[in-house]
C-alpha positions in Angstrom: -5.8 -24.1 -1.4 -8.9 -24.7 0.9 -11.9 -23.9 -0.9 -9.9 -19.9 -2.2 -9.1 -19.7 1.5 -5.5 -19.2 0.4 -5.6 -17.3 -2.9 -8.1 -14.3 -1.4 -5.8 -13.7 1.4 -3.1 -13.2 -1.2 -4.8 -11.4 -3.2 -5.7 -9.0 -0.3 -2.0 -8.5 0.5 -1.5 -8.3 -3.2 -4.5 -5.7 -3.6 -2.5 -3.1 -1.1 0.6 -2.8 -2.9 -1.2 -1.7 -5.8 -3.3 0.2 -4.5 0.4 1.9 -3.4 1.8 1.8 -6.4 -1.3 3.4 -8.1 -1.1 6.3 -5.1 2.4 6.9 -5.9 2.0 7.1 -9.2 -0.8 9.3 -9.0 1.3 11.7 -6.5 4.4 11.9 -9.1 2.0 12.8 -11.7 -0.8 15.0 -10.4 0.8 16.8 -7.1 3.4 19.7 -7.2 7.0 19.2 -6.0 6.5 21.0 -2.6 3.5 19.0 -1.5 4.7 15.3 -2.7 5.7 13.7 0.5 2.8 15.4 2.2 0.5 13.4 -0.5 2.8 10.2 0.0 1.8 10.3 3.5 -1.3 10.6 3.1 -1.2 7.5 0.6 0.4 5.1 3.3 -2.1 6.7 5.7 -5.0 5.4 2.9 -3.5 2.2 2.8 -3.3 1.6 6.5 -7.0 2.2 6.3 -8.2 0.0 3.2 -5.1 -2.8 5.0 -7.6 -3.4 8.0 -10.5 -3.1 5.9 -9.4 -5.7 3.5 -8.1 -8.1 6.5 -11.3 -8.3 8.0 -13.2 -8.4 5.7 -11.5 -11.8 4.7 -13.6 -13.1 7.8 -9.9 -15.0 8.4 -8.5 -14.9 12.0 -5.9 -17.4 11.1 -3.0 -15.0 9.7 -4.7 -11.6 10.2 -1.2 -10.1 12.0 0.6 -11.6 9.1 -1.7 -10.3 6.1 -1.6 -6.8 8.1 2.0 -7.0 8.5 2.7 -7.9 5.0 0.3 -5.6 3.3 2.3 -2.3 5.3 5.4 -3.2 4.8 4.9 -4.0 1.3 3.0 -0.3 1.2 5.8 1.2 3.2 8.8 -0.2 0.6 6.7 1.2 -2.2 6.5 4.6 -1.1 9.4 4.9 0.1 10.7 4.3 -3.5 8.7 6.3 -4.5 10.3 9.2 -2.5 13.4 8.2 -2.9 12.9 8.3 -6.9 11.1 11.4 -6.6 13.9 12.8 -5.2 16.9 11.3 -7.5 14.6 13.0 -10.2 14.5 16.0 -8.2 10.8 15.9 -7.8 10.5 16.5 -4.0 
């Protein structure tokens, strides 16, 4: 760990998938069947956005592709279990 370097890049990869988690959660409960993957996509869209915001705000070049990488695929598997619960329940 040099000087949090380390643990605040984490915890901006970390920070996304919740922030997924938290959309898709919101989305099962809140949104109506028929307009739940339109909301899911606008919840990876969200993410996307607060992703680069997060990575550069880290002021770290060393690893941005990485952190970005990680922290929209890590977005992407969420929601799209999301969905894919959503519609074993029937939801979608």
């Amino acid at each position: 760990m040099h000087n949090g370097t380390v643990s605040w890049k984490r915890l901006s990869v970390v920070m996304i998938w919740l922030v997924a988690v938290i959309c898709a959660v919101l989305t099962g409960v809140l949104v109506a069947p028929e307009d739940r993957l339109v909301w899911i996509s606008l919840s990876l869209a969200g993410c996307t956005i607060i992703t680069l915001a997060a990575q550069l705000s880290t002021g770290q070049k060393e690893g941005y592709v990485h952190r970005v990488t990680l922290s929209l695929a890590g977005s992407v598997l969420v929601l799209g279990a999301a969905t894919g619960l959503f519609a074993v329940l029937g939801l979608v």
